[in-house]
C-alpha positions as CSV (number, residue, x, y, z in Angstrom):
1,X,-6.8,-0.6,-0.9
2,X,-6.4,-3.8,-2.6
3,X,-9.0,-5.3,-5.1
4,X,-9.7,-9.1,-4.9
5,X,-11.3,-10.4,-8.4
6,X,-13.7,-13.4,-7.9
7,X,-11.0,-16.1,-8.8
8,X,-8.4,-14.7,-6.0
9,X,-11.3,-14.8,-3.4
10,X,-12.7,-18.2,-4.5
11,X,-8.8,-19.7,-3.7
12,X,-8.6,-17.3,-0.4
13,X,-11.7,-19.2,0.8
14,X,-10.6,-22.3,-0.5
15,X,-7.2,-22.0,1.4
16,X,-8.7,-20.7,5.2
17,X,-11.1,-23.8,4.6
18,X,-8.7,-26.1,4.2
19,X,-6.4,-24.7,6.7
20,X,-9.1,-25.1,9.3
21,X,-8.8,-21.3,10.3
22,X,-11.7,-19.8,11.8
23,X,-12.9,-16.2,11.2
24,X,-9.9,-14.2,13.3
25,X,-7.7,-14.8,10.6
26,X,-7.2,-12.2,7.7
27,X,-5.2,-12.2,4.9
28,X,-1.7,-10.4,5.1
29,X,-0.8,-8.5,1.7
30,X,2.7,-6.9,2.2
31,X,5.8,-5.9,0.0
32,X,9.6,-7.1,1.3
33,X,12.8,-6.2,-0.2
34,X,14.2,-8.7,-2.8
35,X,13.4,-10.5,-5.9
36,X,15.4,-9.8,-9.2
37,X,13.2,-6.1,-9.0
38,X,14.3,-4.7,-6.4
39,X,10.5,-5.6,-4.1
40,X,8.6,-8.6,-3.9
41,X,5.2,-9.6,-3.2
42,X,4.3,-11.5,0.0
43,X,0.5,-13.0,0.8
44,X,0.3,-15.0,4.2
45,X,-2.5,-15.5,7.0
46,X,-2.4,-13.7,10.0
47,X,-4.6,-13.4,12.9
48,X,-2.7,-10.4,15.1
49,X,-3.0,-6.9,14.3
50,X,0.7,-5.0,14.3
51,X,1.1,-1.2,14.8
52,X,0.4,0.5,11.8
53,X,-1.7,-2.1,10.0
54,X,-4.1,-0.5,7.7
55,X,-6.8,-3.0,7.3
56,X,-9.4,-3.6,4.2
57,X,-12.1,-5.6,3.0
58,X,-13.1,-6.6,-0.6
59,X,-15.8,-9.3,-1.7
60,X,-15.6,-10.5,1.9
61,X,-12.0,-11.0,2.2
62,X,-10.5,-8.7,5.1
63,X,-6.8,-7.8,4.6
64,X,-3.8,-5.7,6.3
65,X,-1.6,-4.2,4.9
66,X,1.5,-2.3,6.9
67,X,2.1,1.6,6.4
68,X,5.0,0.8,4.0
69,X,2.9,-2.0,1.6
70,X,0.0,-0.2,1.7
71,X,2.1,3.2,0.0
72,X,3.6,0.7,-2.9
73,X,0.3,-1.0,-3.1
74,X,-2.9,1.4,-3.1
75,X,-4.8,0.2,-6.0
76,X,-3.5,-3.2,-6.5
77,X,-5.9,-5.6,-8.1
78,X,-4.8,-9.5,-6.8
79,X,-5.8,-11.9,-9.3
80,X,-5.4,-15.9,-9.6
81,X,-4.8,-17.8,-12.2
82,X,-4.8,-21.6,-12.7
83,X,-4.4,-21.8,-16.5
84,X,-1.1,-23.3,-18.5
85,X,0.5,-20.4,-18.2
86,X,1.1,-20.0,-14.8
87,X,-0.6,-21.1,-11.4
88,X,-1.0,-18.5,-8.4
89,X,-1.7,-15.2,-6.9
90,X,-0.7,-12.4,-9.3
91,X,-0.8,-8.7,-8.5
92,X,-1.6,-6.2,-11.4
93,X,-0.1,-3.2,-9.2
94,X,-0.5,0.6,-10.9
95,X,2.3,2.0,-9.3
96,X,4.8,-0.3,-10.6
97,X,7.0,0.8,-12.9
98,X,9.0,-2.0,-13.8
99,X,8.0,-6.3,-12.9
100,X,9.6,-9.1,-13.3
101,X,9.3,-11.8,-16.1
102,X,7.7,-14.2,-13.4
103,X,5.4,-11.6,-11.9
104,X,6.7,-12.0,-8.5
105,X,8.8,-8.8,-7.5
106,X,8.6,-5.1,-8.8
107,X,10.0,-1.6,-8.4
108,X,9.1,1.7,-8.7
């Protein structure tokens, strides 16, 4: 499961409003291959379940997450920040073993 703090699921509801999208949509929380770590971290809206979706809801905000995410991200706590030291979506993930500088990619 993923764990939404209140300033990630003010900025989800911010973005579906302004996006016009109505209540089939969920939030897509999934890991790709890439970044200088090895695995990066991907958020984007979806409204179409896929085989092997594992699907979640936290403070409202529903979620998928494939088979494969869901194992390197069980337990992940996605934050936002909008302070000077960064804007966006971060991910304080438990079963990373090494990030980035920039937050955005990981490994194992």
């Amino acid at each position: 499961m993923v764990i939404v703090t209140d300033k990630a699921k003010d900025k989800i509801e911010s973005l579906v409003k302004d996006a016009g999208l109505d209540n089939s949509y969920f939030l897509r929380v999934s890991v790709k291959g890439g970044g200088c770590s090895g695995l990066s971290y991907n958020l984007d809206f979806d409204n179409e379940e896929k085989p092997g979706d594992q699907f979640f809801e936290d403070k409202g905000i529903r979620m998928a997450l494939d088979m494969k995410s869901f194992l390197y991200l069980a337990g992940t706590e996605l934050d936002f920040s909008d302070g000077l030291n960064g804007k966006g979506f971060n991910f304080h993930n438990p079963n990373a073993s090494r990030t980035c500088g920039c937050g955005e990619s990981f490994s194992v």
